[in-house]
N, C-alpha and C positions, 0 to 999 in steps of 0.2 A: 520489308525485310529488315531497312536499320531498325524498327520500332520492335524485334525480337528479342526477348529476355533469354540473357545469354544464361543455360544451363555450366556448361564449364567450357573452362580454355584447355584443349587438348596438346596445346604446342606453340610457342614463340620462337618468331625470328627476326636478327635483324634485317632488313636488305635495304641497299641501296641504290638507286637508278638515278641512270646523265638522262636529261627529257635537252634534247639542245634544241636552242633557242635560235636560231642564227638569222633569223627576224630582228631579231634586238641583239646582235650581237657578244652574247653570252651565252653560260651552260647553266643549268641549274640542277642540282643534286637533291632529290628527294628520297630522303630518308625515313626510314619507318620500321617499328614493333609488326610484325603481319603475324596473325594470330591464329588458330585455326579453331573453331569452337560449335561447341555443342548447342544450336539452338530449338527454343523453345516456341514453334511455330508449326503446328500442324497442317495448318491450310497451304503454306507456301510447299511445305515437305509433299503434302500428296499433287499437287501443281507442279512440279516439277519433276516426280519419279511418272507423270503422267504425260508426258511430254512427249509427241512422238516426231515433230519436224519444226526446226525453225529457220528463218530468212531473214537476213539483214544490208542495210540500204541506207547510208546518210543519217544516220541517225532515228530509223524505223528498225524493230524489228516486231517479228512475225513469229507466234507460235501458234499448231494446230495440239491442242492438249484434250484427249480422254477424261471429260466431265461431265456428259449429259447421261440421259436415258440409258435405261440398258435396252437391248432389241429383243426377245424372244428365239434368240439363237443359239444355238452347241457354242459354238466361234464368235469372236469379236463382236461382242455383244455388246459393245461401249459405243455412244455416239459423240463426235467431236465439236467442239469449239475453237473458234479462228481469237486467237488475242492480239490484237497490233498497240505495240508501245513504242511512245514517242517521247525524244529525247525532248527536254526546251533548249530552246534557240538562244536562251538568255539567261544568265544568274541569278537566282533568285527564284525563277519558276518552277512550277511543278512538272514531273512526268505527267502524261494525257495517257488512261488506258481505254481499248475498247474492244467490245467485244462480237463475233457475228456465228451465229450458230444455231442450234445443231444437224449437224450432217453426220451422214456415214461415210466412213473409208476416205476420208480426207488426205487431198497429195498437194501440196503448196507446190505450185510452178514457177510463179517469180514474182518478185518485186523490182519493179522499176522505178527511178524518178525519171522525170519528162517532162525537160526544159521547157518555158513558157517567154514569152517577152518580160519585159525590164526585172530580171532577177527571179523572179517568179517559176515556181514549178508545181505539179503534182505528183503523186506517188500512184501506180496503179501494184493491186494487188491481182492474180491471178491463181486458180484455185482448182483442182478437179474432184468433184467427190462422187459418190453410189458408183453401183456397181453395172445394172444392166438397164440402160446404156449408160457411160461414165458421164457425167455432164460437167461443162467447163465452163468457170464462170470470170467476167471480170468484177470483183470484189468492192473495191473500193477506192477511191477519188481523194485525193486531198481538196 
């Protein structure tokens, strides 16, 4: 998304936000131009008017987004893909995207994390998709 060739600025504003710190016994004042603008990015645009559920969890989220096959159908003839994105844990790092797909009539149920010993955890994803019978799956593992 940052790497989008900005088409035009439709709107500037200033705003300012208190983030308090009271860790380190201060305030800090984040100040900023917020801009509102036209970009030039079709794959993100149709990705996201595609979008029909997401789930978020510690820094995972979860989209079930209309991008595969179409089905032979009158109706919802779209099949879906699971996207999981993950924040990094450290400065410097990349986002991690991935993806599990396709299914039909996709209904995200939960995301979990699940404490592990010394610090450690996993995330499960849980997932129902088709129609007759619905089938419920556990997804994926950190």
């Amino acid at each position: 998304m940052r790497d989008s060739k900005i088409i035009k600025i439709l709107d500037e504003r200033f705003s300012k936000d208190t983030l308090d710190l009271l860790k380190y016994g201060n305030e800090y004042i984040f100040e900023r131009n917020i801009e509102l603008t036209k970009l030039d990015n079709r794959l993100f645009a149709e990705a996201f008017g595609n979008i029909r559920e997401q789930l978020n969890s510690f820094g995972y989220s979860v989209f079930s987004i209309c991008d595969g096959e179409s089905l032979p159908l009158e109706m919802c003839n779209c099949t879906d893909s699971i996207y999981i994105v993950i924040e990094p844990e450290e400065l410097g790092k990349d986002y991690e995207l991935y993806r599990v797909g396709y299914f039909f009539n996709v209904d995200l149920v939960s995301l979990k994390r699940i404490e592990k010993e010394n610090l450690e955890y996993n995330f499960e994803l849980t997932f129902e998709h088709g129609k007759y019978p619905r089938k419920k799956k556990l997804a994926w593992k950190k």
